[in-house]
C-alpha positions in Angstrom: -46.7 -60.5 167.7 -50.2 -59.2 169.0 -51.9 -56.0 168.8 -50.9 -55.6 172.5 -47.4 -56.5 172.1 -46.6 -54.1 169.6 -48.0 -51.2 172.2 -46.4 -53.0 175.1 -43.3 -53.3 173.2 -41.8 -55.2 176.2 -42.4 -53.1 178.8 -44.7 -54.3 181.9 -48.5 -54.3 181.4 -50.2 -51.6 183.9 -53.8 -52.4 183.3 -55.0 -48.4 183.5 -51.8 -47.1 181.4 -52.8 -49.5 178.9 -56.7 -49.1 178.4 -55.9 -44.9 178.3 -53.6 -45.2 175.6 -55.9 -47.6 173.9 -58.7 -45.3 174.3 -56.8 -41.9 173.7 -55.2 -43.4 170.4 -58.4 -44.2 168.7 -58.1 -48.1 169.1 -60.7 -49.4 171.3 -63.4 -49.9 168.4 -60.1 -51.2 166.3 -59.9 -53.9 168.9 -63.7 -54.7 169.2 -63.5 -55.6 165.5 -60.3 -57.8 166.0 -61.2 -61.4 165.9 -58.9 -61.7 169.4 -58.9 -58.4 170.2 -56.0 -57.1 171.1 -54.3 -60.8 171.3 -55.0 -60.6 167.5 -51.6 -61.6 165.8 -50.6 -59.0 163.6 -47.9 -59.1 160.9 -46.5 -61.3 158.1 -48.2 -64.1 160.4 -51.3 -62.3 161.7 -53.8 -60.3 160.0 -53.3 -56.8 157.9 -53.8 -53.7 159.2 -54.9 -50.7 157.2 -52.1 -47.6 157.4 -54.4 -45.7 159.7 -54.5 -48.9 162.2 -50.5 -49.6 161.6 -50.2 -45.6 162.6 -52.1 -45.6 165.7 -50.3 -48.8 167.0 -46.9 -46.7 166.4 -48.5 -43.9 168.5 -49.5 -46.0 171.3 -46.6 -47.5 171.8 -45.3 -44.6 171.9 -47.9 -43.0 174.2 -47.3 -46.0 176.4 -43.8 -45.9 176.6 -43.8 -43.0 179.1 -41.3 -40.6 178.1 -40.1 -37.2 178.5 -39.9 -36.2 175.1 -41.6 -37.2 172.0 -41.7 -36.6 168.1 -44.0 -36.3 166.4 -43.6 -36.6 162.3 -47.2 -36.0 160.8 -48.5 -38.9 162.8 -52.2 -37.7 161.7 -51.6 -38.0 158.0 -53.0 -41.5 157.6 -56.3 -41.0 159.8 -59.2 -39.5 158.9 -60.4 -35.8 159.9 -62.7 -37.4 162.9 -59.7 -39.5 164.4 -57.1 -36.9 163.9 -59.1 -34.5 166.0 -59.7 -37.6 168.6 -55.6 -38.4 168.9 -54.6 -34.4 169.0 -57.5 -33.7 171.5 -56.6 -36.7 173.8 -53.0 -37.6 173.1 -50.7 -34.5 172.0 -53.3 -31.6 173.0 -53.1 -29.1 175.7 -55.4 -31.5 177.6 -54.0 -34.7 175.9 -52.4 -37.6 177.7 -48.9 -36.5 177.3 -49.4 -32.7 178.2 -46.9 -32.5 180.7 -44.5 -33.7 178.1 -42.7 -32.0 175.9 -43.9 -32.5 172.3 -42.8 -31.5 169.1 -45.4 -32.0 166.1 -44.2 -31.8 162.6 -47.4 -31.6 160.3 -48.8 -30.1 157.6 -52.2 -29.8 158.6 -53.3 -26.1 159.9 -56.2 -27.1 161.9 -54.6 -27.8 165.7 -52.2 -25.0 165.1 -54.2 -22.6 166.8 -53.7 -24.9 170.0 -50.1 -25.4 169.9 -47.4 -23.6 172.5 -44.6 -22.8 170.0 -44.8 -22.8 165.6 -41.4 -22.5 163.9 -42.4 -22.0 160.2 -39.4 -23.6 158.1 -39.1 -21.8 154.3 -36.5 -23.3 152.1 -34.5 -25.5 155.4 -34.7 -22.5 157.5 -36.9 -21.3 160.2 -38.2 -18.4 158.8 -40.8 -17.4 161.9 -41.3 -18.4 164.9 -44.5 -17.9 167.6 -47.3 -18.3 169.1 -50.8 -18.5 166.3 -51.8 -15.6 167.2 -48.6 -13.5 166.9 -47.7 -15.2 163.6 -50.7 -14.3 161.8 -50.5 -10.9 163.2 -47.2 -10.7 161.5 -48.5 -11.0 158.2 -45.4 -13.3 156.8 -44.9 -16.8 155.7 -47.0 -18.2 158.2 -49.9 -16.0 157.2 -49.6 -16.7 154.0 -49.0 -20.1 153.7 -52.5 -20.1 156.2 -54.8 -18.1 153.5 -52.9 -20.1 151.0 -54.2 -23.3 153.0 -58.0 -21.8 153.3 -58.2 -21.1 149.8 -57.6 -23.8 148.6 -60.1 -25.9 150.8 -62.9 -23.2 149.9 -61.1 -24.4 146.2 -61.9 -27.7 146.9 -65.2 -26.9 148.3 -66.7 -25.3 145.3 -65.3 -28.1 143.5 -67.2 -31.0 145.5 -70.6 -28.7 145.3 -70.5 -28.6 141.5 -69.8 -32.1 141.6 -72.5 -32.7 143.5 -74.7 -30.3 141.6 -73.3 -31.9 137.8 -74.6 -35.1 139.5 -78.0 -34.0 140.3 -79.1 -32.8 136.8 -77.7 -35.8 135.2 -79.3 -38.2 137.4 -82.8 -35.6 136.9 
């Protein structure tokens, strides 16, 4: 099938629908690189597609689909920090292209959590807190945790990448 077949995923093509989920999913440079564009075959037939590409398809056809409810399970984990803030901002955001749907995000990754409705933090199969950002840091349980947890270990990683860097710099001097 094409690129656009796989968002379209039978349903009827509405020209604005189409070119806003394109744009909100972080495709439309995707599809300027496509030797067809979007009438690029993709699959065992067509071309590859790299796991980010394969996961913003999914979400667009999802996007475009038009329904009351979607799930969400980590669908940022195989884009990169730049098109993760792109998709959240303009698909699943408070200001995205499904905010007057109900959406439930499962994900890992702390840095839209501040802009969410509802966390339920699950420890161990349970939910262990639930709340807004704000209330379940001022709580001072899981959730809090598990967030300094989270920031120390990119300041971690941080230190690590400077010395790297710095190791590098008197080698190469």
């Amino acid at each position: 099938m094409t690129l656009k077949d796989n968002i379209l995923f039978g349903k009827k093509y509405l020209k604005g629908l189409y070119e806003n989920t394109v744009e909100s999913c972080a495709l439309t440079e995707d599809l300027r690189m496509l030797p067809d564009g979007d009438s690029t075959e993709i699959g065992e037939k067509g071309i590859n597609l790299s796991g980010g590409q394969k996961q913003r398809i999914n979400l667009a056809r999802s996007v475009y689909s038009n329904k009351d409810l979607y799930l969400f399970d980590d669908p940022l984990s195989a884009v990169d920090a730049h098109v993760g803030k792109h998709i959240f901002q303009n698909v699943m955001g408070p200001k995205g292209i499904l905010n007057k749907k109900t959406r439930i995000l499962v994900t890992h990754g702390i840095s839209f959590l501040p802009e969410t409705d509802l966390i339920l933090v699950v420890n161990d199969g349970r939910i262990s807190e639930m709340g807004s950002y704000e209330e379940l840091i001022n709580k001072k349980g899981d959730f809090s945790d598990f967030i300094l947890e989270q920031l120390q270990h990119a300041e971690d990683q941080e230190i690590e990448t400077e010395t790297e860097h710095i190791w590098k710099d008197l080698e190469s001097a």
